[in-house]
C-alpha positions, -999 to +999 in steps of 0.1 A: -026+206-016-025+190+022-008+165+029-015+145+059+014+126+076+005+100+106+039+098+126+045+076+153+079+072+169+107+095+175+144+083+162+160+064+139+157+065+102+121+068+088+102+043+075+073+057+053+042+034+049+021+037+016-017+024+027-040+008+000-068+017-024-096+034-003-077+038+030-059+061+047-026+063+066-048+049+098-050+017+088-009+008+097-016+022+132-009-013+145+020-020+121+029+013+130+035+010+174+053-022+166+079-005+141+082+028+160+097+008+192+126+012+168+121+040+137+106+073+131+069+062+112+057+078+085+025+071+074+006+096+047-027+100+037-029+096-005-048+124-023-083+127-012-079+098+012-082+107+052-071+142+064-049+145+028-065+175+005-071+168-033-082+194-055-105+168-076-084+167-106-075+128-120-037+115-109-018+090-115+004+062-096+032+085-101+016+114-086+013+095-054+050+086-058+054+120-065+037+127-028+059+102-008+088+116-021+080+150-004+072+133+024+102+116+028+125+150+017+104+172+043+114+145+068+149+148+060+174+120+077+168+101+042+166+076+026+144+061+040+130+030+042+093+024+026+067-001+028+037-004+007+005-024+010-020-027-026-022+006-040+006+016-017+028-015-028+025-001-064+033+030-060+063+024-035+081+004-064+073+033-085+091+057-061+122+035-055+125+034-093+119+066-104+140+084-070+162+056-057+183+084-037+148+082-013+148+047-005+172+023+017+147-007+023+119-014+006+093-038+013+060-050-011+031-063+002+005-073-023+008-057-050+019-052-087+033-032-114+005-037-135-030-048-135-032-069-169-041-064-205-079-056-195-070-031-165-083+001-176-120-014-186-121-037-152-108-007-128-128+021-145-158-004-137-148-006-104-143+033-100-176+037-114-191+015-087-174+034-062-191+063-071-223+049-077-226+021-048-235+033-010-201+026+007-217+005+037-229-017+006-191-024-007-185-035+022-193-072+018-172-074-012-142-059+007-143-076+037-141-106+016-113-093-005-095-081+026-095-110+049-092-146+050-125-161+064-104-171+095-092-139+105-124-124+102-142-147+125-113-148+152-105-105+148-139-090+140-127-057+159-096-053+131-121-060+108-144-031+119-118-010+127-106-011+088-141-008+079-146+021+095-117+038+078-132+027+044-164+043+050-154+074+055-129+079+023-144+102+001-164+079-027-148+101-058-111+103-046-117+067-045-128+063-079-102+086-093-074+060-074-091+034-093-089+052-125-049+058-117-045+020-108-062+009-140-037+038-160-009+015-143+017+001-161+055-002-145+065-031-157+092-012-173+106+004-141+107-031-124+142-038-132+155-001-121+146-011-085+177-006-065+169-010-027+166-043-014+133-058-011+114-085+004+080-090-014+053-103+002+018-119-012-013-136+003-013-172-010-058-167-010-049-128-025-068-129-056-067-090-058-033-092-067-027-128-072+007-145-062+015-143-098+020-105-099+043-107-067+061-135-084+065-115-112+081-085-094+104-111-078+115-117-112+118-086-121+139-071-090+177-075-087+182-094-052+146-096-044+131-123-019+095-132-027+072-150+003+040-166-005+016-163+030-003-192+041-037-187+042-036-146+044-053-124+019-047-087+004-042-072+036-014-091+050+005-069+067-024-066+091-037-102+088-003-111+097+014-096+131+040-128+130+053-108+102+064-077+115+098-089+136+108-105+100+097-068+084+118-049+112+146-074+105+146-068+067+145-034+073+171-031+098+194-055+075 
């Protein structure tokens, strides 16, 4: 299977970014200039998402973990640090559980270890609509979901430019991520998280509620949890102030 990397910088230790559902490595592109000024960017493609082959076969969270992992051993110069957003939040804390020799930093960005007690009904509804829907019609829903009303107004291009990328992920590798997110549940792994991690949530996120991030600050020896003013699921791009405090956390 391909694997498609998106690498910006040229020294220091990597820093691997995990994108979210529907997405592709693309979408840190911004995140991705500021941090390599200072580290060697990772950024891959999941299965069946951008330039990333998939063989059409269902996977799970922990097959994605699976992938980072070889992306961050073909990188060599580990560990490294690792950042994921949503989908790529979830499966980050699955890879610094399951192969904490792979991960120095970590941060989490709206996300969660598990979906709740009715996730596999609600997500295979949603993989069924990703299938069935034209994607220029999900897009009002995502846009939404995405951004706070504010940001969309003042940054339409950001908006567009993430748009864009969600258009052209292939409809049925996005369903089957939505059948592996509904599959989801690390709750158990929480607590074998070893790296140190900053967790960040949306305050208006009600993809992943600040309830789920407080719950992996719980859950997390050492953690530190920050609720975002009036940010949504996508913070990490809805939220450039952040990134210094991200390069600090990971530079310790």
């Amino acid at each position: 299977m391909t694997r498609y990397v998106h690498r910006t910088g040229e020294h220091g230790r990597p820093v691997v970014l995990l994108h979210p559902l529907a997405l592709s490595g693309a979408v840190w592109d911004p995140v991705a200039a500021y941090l390599g000024t200072r580290q060697r960017v990772l950024a891959p493609d999941a299965r069946g998402h951008g330039k990333s082959g998939w063989d059409g076969a269902e996977f799970t969270v922990a097959d994605m973990a699976a992938d980072a992992a070889a992306v961050i051993e073909e990188a060599g110069d580990g560990p490294a640090d690792v950042i994921g957003l949503s989908m790529g939040g979830s499966t980050a804390l699955v890879l610094a559980a399951t192969r904490p020799e792979l991960v120095h930093r970590l941060v989490l960005a709206d996300a969660t270890a598990c979906y709740g007690p009715n996730r596999v009904a609600e997500w295979a509804e949603r993989a069924e609509r990703a299938e069935r829907v034209p994607r220029a019609q999900q897009l009002t829903f995502q846009r939404d979901r995405w951004f706070a009303e504010e940001f969309r107004a003042q940054h339409p291009e950001e908006v567009e430019r993430v748009c864009d990328i969600f258009l052209a992920t292939d409809s049925a590798a996005h369903a089957a991520a939505c059948r592996a997110l509904g599959a989801l549940d690390a709750t158990g792994l929480v607590p074998q998280v070893r790296a140190e991690t900053l967790i960040l949530v949306g305050e208006e996120d009600y993809a992943t509620p600040p309830a789920m991030a407080e719950a992996l600050a719980a859950g997390i020896p050492g953690s530190r949890l920050e609720v975002l003013a009036r940010t949504r699921h996508l913070s990490l791009l809805e939220r450039p102030d952040l990134w210094p405090a991200v390069a600090a956390h990971l530079a310790g």
